[in-house]
C-alpha positions in Angstrom: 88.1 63.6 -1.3 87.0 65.4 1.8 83.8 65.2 3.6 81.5 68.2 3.4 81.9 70.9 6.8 78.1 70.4 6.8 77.7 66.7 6.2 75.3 65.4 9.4 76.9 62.3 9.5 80.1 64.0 9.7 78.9 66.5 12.4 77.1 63.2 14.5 80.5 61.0 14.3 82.3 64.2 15.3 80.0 64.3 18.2 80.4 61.0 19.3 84.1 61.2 19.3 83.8 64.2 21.4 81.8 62.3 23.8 84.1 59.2 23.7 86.8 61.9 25.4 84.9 63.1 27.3 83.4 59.9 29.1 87.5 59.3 29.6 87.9 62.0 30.9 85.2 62.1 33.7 86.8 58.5 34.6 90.5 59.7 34.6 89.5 62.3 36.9 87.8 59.5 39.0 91.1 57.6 38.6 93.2 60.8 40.2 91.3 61.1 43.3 93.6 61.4 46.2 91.7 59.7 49.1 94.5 59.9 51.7 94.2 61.3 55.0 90.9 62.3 53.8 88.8 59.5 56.3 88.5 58.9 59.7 89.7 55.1 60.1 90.6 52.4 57.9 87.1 51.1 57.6 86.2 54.4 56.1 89.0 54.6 53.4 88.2 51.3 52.6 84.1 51.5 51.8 85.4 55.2 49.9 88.0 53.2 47.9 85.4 50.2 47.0 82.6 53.6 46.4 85.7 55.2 43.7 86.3 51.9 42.2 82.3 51.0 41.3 82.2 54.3 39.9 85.3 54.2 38.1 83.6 50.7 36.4 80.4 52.4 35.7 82.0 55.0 33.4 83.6 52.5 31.3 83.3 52.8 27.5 82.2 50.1 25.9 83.7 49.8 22.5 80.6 47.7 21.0 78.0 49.5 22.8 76.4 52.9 21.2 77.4 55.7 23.8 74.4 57.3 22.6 71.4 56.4 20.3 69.1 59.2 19.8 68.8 63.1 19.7 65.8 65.3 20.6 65.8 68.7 19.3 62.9 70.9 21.1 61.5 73.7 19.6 61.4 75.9 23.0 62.7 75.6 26.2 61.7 72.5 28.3 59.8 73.5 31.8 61.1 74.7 35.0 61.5 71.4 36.4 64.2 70.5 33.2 65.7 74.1 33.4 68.8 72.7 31.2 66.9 72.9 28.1 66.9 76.2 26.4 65.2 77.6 22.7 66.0 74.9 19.8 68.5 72.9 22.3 68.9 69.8 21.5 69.7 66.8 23.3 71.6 63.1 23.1 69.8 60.4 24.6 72.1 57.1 25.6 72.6 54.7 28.1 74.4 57.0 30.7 75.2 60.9 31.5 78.5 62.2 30.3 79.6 65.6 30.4 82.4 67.8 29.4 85.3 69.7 30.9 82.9 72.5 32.2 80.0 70.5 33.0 77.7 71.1 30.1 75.8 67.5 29.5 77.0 65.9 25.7 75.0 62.9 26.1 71.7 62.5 28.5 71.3 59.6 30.4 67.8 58.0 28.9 66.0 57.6 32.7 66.0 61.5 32.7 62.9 63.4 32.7 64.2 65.1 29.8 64.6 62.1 27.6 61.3 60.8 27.8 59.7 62.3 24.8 62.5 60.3 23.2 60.1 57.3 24.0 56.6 59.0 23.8 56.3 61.5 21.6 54.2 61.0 18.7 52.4 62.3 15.6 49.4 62.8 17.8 51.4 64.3 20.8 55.1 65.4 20.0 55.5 66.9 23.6 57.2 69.5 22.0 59.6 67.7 20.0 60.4 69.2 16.5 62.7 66.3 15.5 63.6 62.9 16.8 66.8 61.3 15.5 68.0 57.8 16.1 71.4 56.2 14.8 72.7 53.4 13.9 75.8 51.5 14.3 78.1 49.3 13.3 80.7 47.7 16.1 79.9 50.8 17.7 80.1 53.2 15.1 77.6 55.6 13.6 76.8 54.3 10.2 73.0 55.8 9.2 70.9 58.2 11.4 66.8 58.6 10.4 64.8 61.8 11.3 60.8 62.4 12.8 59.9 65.6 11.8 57.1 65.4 14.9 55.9 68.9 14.6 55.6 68.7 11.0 51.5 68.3 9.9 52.9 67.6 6.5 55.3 64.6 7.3 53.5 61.0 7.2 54.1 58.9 10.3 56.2 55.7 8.9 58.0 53.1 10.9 61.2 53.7 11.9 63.7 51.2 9.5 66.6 51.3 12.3 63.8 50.6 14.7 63.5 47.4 13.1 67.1 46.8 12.2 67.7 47.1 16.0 64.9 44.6 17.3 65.9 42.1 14.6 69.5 42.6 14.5 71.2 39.0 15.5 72.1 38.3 18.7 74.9 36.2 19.7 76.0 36.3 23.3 73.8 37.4 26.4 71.1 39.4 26.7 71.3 42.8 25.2 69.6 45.8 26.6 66.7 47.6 24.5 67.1 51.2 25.9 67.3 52.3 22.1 64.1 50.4 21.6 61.6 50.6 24.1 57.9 51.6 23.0 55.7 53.9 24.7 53.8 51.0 26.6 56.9 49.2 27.8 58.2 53.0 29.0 55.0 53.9 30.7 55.9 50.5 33.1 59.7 51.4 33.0 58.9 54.7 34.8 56.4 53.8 37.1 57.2 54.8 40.9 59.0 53.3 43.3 56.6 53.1 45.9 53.6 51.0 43.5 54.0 47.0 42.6 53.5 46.2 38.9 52.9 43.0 37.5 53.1 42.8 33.8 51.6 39.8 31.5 53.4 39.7 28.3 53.2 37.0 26.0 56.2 35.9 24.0 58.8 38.7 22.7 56.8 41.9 24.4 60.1 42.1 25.9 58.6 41.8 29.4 62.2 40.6 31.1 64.2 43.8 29.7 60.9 45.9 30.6 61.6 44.6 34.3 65.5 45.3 34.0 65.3 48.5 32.7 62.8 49.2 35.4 65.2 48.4 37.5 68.2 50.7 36.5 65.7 53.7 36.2 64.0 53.1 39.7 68.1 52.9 40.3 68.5 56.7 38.9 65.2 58.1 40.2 65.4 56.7 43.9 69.4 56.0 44.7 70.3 56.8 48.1 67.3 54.9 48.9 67.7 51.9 46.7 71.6 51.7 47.5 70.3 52.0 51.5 67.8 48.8 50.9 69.0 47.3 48.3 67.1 45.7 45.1 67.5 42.1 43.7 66.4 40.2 40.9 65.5 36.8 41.0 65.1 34.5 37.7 64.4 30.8 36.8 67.4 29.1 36.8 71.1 29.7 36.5 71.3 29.6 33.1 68.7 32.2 32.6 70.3 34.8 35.4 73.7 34.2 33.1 71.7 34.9 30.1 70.5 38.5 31.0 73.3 39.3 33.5 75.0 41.4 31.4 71.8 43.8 31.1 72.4 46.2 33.7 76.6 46.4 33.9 75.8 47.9 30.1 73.4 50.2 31.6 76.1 51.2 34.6 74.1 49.4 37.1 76.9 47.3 38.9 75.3 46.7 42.1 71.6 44.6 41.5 72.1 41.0 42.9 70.9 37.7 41.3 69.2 35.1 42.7 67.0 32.2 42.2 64.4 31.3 44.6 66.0 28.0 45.3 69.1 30.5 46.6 66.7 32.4 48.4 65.7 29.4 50.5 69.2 27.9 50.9 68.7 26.6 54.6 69.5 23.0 53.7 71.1 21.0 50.9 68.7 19.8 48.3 69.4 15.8 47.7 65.8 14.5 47.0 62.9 15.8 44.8 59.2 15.0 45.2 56.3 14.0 43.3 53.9 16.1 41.6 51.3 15.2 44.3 53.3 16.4 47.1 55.2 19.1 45.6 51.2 20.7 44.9 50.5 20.1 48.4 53.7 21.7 50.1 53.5 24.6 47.9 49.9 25.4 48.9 49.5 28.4 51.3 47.8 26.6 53.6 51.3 25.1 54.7 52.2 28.1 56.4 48.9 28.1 58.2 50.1 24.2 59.8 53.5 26.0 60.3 52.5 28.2 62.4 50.3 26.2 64.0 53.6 23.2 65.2 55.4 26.1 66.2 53.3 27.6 68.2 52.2 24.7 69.8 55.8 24.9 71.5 54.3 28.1 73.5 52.9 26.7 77.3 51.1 28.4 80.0 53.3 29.0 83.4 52.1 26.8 86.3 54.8 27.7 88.2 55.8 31.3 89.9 58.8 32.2 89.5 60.9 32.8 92.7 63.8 35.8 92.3 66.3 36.4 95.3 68.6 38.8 95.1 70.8 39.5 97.7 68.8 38.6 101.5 65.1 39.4 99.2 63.2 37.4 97.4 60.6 38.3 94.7 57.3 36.1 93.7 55.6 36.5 90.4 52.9 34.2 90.5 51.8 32.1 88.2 48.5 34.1 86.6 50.7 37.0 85.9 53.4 35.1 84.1 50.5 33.4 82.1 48.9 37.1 81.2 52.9 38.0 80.1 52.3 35.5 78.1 49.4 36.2 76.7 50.0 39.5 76.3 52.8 38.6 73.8 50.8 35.5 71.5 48.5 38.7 71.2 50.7 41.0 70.0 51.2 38.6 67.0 55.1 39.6 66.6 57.7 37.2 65.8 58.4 34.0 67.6 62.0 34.4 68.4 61.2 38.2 68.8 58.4 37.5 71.6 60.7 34.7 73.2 63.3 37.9 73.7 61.0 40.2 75.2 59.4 37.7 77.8 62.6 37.9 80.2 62.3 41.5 80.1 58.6 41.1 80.5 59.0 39.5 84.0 62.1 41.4 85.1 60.2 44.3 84.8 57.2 42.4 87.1 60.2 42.4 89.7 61.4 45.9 89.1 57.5 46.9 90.2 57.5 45.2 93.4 61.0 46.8 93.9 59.8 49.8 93.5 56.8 49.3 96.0 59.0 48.1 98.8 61.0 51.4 98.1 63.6 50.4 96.3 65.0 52.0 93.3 66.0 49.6 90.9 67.6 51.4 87.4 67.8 49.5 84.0 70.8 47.4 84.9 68.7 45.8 87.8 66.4 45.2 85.4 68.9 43.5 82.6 70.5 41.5 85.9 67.3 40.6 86.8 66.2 39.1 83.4 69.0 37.2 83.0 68.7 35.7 86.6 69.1 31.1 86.0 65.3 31.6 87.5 63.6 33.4 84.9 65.5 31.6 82.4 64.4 28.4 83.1 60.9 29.7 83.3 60.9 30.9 80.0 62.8 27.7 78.4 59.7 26.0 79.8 56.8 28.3 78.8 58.4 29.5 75.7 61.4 27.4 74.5 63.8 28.5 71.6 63.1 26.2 68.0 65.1 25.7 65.2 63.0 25.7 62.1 65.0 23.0 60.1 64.1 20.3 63.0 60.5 21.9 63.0 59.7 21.1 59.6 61.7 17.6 60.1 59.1 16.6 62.1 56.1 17.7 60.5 57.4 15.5 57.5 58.5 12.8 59.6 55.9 12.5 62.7 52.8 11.3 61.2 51.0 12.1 64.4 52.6 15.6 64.9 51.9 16.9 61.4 47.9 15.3 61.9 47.4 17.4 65.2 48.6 20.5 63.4 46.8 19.7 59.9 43.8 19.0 61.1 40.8 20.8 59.6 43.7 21.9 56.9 45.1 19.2 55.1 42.6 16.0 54.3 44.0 12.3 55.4 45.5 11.8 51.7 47.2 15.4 51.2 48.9 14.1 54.3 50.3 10.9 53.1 51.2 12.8 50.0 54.0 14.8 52.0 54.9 12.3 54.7 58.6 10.8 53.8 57.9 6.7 53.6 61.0 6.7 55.8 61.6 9.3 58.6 64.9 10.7 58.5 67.3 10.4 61.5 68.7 13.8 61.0 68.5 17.4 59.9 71.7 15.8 57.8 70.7 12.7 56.7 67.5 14.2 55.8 66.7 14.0 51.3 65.5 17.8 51.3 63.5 18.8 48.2 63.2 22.1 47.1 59.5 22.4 48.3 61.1 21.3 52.3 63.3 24.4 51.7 60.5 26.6 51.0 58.7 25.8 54.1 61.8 25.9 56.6 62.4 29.4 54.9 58.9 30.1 56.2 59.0 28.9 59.7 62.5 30.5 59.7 60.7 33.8 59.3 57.6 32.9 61.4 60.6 32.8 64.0 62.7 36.1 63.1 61.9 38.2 60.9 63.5 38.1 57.0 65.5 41.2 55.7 62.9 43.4 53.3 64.6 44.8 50.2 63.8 48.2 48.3 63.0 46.4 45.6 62.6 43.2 43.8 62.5 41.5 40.1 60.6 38.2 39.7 61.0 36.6 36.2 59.0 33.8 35.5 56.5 34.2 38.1 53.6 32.2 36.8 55.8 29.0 37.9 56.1 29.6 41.2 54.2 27.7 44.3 51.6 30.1 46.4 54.4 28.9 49.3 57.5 30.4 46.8 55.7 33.8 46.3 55.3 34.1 49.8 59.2 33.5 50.3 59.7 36.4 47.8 57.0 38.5 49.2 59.1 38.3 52.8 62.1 40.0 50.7 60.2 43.3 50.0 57.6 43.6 52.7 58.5 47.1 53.0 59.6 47.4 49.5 58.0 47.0 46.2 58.1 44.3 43.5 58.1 43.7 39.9 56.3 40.8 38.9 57.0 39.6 35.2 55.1 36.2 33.5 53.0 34.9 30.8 49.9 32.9 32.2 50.6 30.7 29.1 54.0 29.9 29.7 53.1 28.0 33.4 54.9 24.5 32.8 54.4 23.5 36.5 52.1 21.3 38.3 51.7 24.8 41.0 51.5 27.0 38.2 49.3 29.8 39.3 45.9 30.3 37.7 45.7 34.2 37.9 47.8 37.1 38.4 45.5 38.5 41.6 46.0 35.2 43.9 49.7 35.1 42.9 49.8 38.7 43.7 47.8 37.5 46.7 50.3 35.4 48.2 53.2 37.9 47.4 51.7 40.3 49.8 51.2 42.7 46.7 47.1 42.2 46.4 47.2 46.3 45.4 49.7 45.2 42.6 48.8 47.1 39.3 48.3 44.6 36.2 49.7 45.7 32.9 49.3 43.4 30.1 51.8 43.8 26.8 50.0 42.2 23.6 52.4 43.5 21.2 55.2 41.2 19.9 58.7 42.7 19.3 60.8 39.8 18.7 59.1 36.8 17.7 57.7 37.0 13.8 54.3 36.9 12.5 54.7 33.4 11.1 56.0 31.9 14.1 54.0 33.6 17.0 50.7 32.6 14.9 51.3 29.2 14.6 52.3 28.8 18.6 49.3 30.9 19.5 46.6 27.7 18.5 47.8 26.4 21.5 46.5 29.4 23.4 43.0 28.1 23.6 44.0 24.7 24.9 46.7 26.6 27.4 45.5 29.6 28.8 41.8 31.0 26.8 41.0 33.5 28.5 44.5 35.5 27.6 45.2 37.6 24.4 47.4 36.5 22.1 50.5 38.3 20.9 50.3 40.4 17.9 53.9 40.4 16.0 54.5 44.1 14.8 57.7 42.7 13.0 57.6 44.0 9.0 59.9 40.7 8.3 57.3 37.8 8.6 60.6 35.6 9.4 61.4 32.0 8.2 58.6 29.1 9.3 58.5 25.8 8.4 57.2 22.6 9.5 59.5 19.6 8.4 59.0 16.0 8.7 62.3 14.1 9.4 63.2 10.3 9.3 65.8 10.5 12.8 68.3 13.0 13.9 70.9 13.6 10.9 68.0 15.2 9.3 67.5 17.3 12.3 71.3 18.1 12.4 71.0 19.3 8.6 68.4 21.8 9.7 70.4 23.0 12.2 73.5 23.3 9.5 71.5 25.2 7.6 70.1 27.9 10.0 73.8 27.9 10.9 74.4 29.8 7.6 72.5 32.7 8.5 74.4 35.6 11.1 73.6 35.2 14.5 72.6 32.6 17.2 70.9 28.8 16.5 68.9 27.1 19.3 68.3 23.1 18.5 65.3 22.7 21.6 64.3 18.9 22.1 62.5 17.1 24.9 64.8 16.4 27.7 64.5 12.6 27.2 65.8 13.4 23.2 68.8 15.6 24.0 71.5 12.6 24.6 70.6 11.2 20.8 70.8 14.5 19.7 74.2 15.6 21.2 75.6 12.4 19.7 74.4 13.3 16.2 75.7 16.7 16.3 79.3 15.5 17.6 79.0 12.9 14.6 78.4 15.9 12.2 81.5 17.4 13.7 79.2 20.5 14.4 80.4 22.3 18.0 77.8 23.1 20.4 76.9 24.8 24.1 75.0 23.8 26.7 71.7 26.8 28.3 73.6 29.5 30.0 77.0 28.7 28.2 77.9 32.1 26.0 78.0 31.6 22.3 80.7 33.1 20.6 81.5 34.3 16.4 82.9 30.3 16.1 80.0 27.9 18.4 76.6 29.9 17.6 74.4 26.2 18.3 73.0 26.0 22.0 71.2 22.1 22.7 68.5 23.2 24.8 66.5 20.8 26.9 62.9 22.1 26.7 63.0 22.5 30.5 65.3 25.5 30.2 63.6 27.3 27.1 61.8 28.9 28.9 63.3 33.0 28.7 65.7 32.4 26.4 66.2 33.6 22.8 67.6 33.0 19.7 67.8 34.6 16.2 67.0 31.0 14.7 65.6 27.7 16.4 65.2 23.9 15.3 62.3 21.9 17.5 63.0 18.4 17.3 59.7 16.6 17.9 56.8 18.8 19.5 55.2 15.6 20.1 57.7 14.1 22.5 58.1 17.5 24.4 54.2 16.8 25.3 54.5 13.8 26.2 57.6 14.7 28.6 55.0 16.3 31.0 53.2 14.6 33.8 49.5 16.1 32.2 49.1 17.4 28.6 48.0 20.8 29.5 51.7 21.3 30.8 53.1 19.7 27.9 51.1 21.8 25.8 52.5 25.0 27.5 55.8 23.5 27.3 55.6 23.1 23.9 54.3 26.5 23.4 57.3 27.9 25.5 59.5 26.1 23.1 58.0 27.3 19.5 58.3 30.8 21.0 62.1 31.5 20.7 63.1 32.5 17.8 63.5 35.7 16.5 64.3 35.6 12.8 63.4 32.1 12.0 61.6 28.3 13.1 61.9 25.0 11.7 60.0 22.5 14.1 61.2 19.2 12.8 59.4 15.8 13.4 59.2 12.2 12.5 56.0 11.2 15.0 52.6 12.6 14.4 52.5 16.7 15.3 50.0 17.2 18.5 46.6 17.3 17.4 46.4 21.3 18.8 48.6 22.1 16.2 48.5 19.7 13.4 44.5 20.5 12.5 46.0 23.6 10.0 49.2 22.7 9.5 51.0 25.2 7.5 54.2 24.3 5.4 
C-alpha cells in the first residue's frame, strides 16, 4: 500500500533526503575545485589545499547523526536583519547550513540568528513562531516528529516526549552533542559575546561541559575570521576526559578547536616526582609568583661602570648615572624581562647616536644597530642585566634554601618554606624529580621573561580544581581574549580547590567575568541527584542544589554486598539494560575489582577507552569520575572512596562526584558501613 501524497512524515523524510543530496553536493563541488596555477608560490597552494580539505571534512554526512532536528514555521516575515524569511516560511534547524543547487538554504545552521526562537520561544513569548517541530530518529532516520502550536491560546503547554527521549536516550561511545536539546538558560550562555568572560556553576547533569562546547562552535560561526586569526582552545581534566567529549565539535563541523590539559600547557619539563598536599597548597598559591618575580629580578644590577664605545679613531663615554637611569627607566616601564633585556642595547646605542649627533656627525639607524651590538655594550648589559632561563630559576628557588628565604621573605612564613624545599637539591635541570606544581611556576617565570601567546578564546572544564598558580597559567593564554569558565563548587576534590568563583576568576585575569549559575538537572534522575545532594551541606552549603526535571525518576538502590562477586552481579545486571555501565570504586579497590570481573568472564574498559555495542562496562577509578557519564553506574563502597582522600571534606566531594554519573540508573553497593552524611536516611 502506498503512503498518502500528504502524509507529513512522508513529506519530512522526503525532505531530509533532499537535503542528504544536497549536503553531497555542496562537498562534490568542494571536491572539483581546480586550484592550479591559481596561487602565487607553493606555500600558498599548499595552506589553499589544507583550507579545501577542512572544508571538504566539515561537510561530511554523518550517517547516525540527524542532519537536521527541528523546523520553525513563522507566521510573518522575520526582520530586516534575517531578510531570508518571508510570510509563513518556514525553516530546518540542524547542526550545519546546507543549501541547494541555486542557493536557497534546506537546512539552517542552529547558531543562526534565525534559529534561535527554536530555543526560546515559549507559550509566554513565541517570538513569532506559529509552530515548532522537532523529530526524532532512529540510526539517523526520521521516525516521529511532535508539533508546538506557540501562537495558539487554546493549546496547553506540555513537555516535549522526544525532548525527553533525546536527553535520556542511551549513550554508548563519546560525548554526544545536545544542539537538539539545549534549554533557554543553557542558550542564553551559548550566545553570549565574544568579547565578555562567562563562568557558569552547574551542578551535576545541567550540561555545563556541552553548554561550554557549543559555546564554542557558535562564537566559532559568529566571530570566524577572528577566531581562526587567534585561535580558541579547550582545556579539560585529564586525557581521558578530552577523549571523552572530543568528538563534540567534529559533529558540529568544528575541526579546528585544540585540546589541552593544563599539565600540557605547562610542559617545560618532564614530570617524574609528585608532592605532598602541604607543598603542592603552597606552590599553587598566588603569592608564588610574587617570590618569582622577585628571584628574577634580583638578577637586574645598577651600572658602576661607563661604558667606553670607539669606533673608528673616536671614542664615546656614557657614564655610569645615565646607564643606571636606562636602567631605570626600563624596571619602570614594568614590561617583560627578556623584552627589557632587548631594548637596553638599543637604549645606550642611542645615548651614542646623541653625542654623535652633537659632534656633527650624522649617524643613521644602521650606526645605531652597529653600535648596540658593539662587544662593549654587550658586556655591560650581560653585567647589569643578564639573560635567565626560567627552568634553572625555579631550580634554585626549590633547591637554595638561602636564595628562596631572601626572595620569600615577608611572603612565605619559615614552615611554608620547608614545605617546598626538595630534602635533596638536585644537581640538574635533568636530574631534577619535577612535579606538576614546579611546572606551573617555571611556566610563570617563563612568562615573567617573554611574554606567552594570548588566544581568542578559551574553555576551562573543571575549573574548581585548579591552583590560584594554574588559573593564572590559563589566564596568560587569553589575556587579550576571552574565557569560559565551567565548574561545580561541589565537585572540588583537591587540596587547592578554590573556594569561590570571584578569586578563581581573580587569578584568571577575568575579575569582570559574568557568573551564571544552572540549577536545573537534565541528565541525572530525581532519585539519584536527591540522595547525592545530602552531601551538599557537608561539601559546599552555601550552593543550590540541582533540581532533576527528568519525568523518569530512574533506577536507585542502595545494596549491601558481602565482597566483589556481588558487586560484579550488579554490574551483570545493569548490563541488561541498552546503553553504557560505569562500575566506579576507590582507586585502592579497582585491582580486586578488575580481577573479579575477568573471573566473571565479563569484558571491560579502562576511562577514556571508547565503549562499543559488544564492551559497554568502563572500571573507573574515582579519581577520573569526575565529567564523565553513563546511562547506568555501580559504586562499590562509598565509604572507602572517603577514606581515599587526605581530609574528609574531599572525600566527601569525591564521593559526591562519583554518585553523580548516571543517567538512567544507580546501584551504590557496599559491605562497610555507608558514611554517616548519607546513611542518616538511607533509602532502599
Amino acid at each position: 500500500m502506498s503512503t498518502p501524497v500528504d502524509d507529513p512524515l512522508s513529506r519530512e523524510r522526503s525532505h531530509l533526503s533532499a537535503s542528504r543530496s544536497a549536503l553531497r553536493a555542496m562537498r562534490e563541488d568542494v571536491e572539483a575545485l581546480d586550484i592550479t596555477d591559481v596561487t602565487a608560490n607553493w606555500v600558498n597552494a599548499e595552506v589553499l589545499a589544507r583550507q579545501i580539505e577542512e572544508r571538504i571534512k566539515a561537510l561530511a554526512d554523518l550517517s547516525d547523526t540527524p542532519l537536521f532536528f527541528g523546523r520553525l514555521d513563522y507566521l510573518h516575515a522575520p526582520g530586516a536583519e534575517q531578510a531570508e524569511g518571508a510570510d509563513g516560511e518556514r525553516f530546518y534547524i540542524g547542526r550545519r547550513h546546507v543549501h541547494d543547487h541555486d542557493g536557497d538554504p534546506m537546512v539552517i545552521d542552529w547558531r543562526a540568528p534565525v534559529s534561535q526562537p527554536f530555543y526560546r520561544a515559549s507559550k509566554k513569548d513565541p517570538m513569532d513562531v506559529a509552530l515548532r517541530r522537532r523529530f526524532g530518529y532512529t540510526r539517523g532516520d526520521i521516525t516521529a516528529y511532535e508539533d508546538e502550536h506557540l501562537s495558539d491560546p487554546a493549546e496547553a503547554s506540555r513537555t516535549s516526549k522526544l525532548l525527553q527521549q533525546e536527553i535520556e536516550r542511551p549513550r554508548v561511545g563519546p560525548m554526544r552533542d545536545i544542539v537538539a536539546t539545549i534549554q533557554p538558560e543553557q542558550d542564553e550562555i551559548v550566545r553570549s559575546g565574544l568579547s565578555g568572560t562567562v563562568c557558569v556553576q552547574g551542578g551535576p547533569g545541567t550540561g555545563k561541559t556541552a553548554v561550554g562546547l557549543h559555546r564554542v562552535a557558535y562564537l566559532l560561526y559568529a566571530h570566524r575570521e577572528r577566531l581562526a586569526r587567534t585561535g580558541t582552545l579547550v582545556i579539560g581534566p585529564n586525557r581521558s576526559f578530552l577523549h571523552y567529549i572530543e568528538q563534540v565539535l567534529p559533529a558540529l563541523g568544528e575541526l579546528a578547536v585544540q585540546q589541552a590539559t593544563v599539565d600540557d600547557l605547562v610542559a617545560h619539563v618532564e614530570i617524574k616526582g609528585t608532592d605532598d598536599a602541604t607543598a603542592a597548597v603552597v606552590k599553587g598559591d598566588a603569592r608564588l609568583a610574587r617570590v618569582l618575580r622577585r628571584a628574577l629580578y634580583a638578577h637586574v644590577t645598577m651600572p658602576t661602570e661607563p661604558v667606553v664605545v670607539v669606533r673608528g679613531s673616536r671614542r664615546w663615554r656614557i657614564p655610569a648615572y645615565e646607564l643606571e637611569q636606562l636602567v631605570r627607566e626600563l624596571l619602570d616601564r614594568d614590561i617583560r624581562y627578556g623584552a627589557a633585556r632587548e631594548a637596553l642595547p638599543q637604549r645606550i646605542a642611542h645615548a651614542v647616536l646623541v653625542q654623535m649627533e652633537r659632534s656633527g656627525e650624522a649617524p643613521d639607524d644602521r650606526v645605531q644597530d652597529a653600535v648596540a651590538r658593539n662587544s662593549a655594550v654587550k658586556a655591560a648589559v650581560k653585567a647589569a642585566w643578564p639573560a635567565v632561563d626560567p627552568v634553572k630559576l625555579v631550580l634554585r628557588l626549590l633547591s637554595d634554601a638561602e636564595f628562596l628565604a631572601v626572595h620569600a621573605e615577608g611572603i612565605l612564613d619559615e614552615d611554608e618554606q620547608k614545605a617546598i624545599l626538595w630534602a635533596k637539591p638536585a644537581r640538574s635541570v635533568k636530574s631534577a624529580k619535577w612535579s606538576a606544581a614546579d611546572a606551573v611556576l617555571i611556566d610563570e617565570a617563563t612568562d615573567l621573561i617573554q611574554r606567552t601567546h594570548s588566544l581568542g578564546h578559551v574553555v576551562l572544564d573543571e575549573a574548581q580544581d585548579l591552583s590560584p598558580m594554574q588559573y593564572r597559567a590559563v589566564g596568560r593564554r587569553c589575556t587579550t581574549g576571552s574565557a569560559t569558565v565551567l565548574g561545580d563548587l561541589a565537585q572540588g576534590t583537591t587540596p587547592w580547590a578554590t573556594r569561590g568563583w570571584q578569586e578563581a576568576l581573580t587569578h584568571l585575569g577575568k575579575p569582570e567575568a559574568l557568573v551564571e549559575e544552572l540549577t536545573a538537572g537534565f541528565r541525572v534522575p530525581t532519585d539519584v541527584i536527591t540522595y547525592a545532594s545530602r552531601l551538599l551541606p557537608h561539601i559546599a552549603p552555601g550552593l543550590t542544589p540541582v533540581v532533576s526535571i527528568r519525568e523518569n525518576p530512574g533506577h536507585f538502590e542502595v545494596r549491601p554486598v558481602s565482597g566483589p562477586k556481588d558487586v560484579v552481579e550488579a554490574c551483570r545486571e545493569l548490563l541488561r539494560h541498552e546503553g553504557s555501565t560505569g562500575l566506579i570504586a576507590a582507586d585502592a579497590r579497582v585491582p580486586e575489582l578488575a580481577e573479579a570481573l575477568e573471573q566473571a568472564g565479563i569484558p571491560y574498559l579502562g576511562p577514556g577507552e571508547e565503549t562499543t555495542v559488544d564492551t559497554r562496562l568502563t572500571l573507573v577509578p574515582a579519581s577520573l569520575a569526575k565529567g564523565l557519564e553513563y546511562d547506568y553506574v555501580v559504586l562499590d563502597e562509598p565509604r572507602a572512596v572517603v577514606d581515599g582522600e587526605p581530609d574528609e571534606r574531599t572525600g566527601l566531594r569525591r564521593l559526591y562526584v562519583a554518585l553523580t554519573r548516571a543517567v538512567s540508573g544507580l546501584i551504590v553497593t557496599h559491605a562497610a558501613e555507608l558514611p554517616p552524611q548519607l546513611a542518616s536516611t538511607t533509602l532502599h
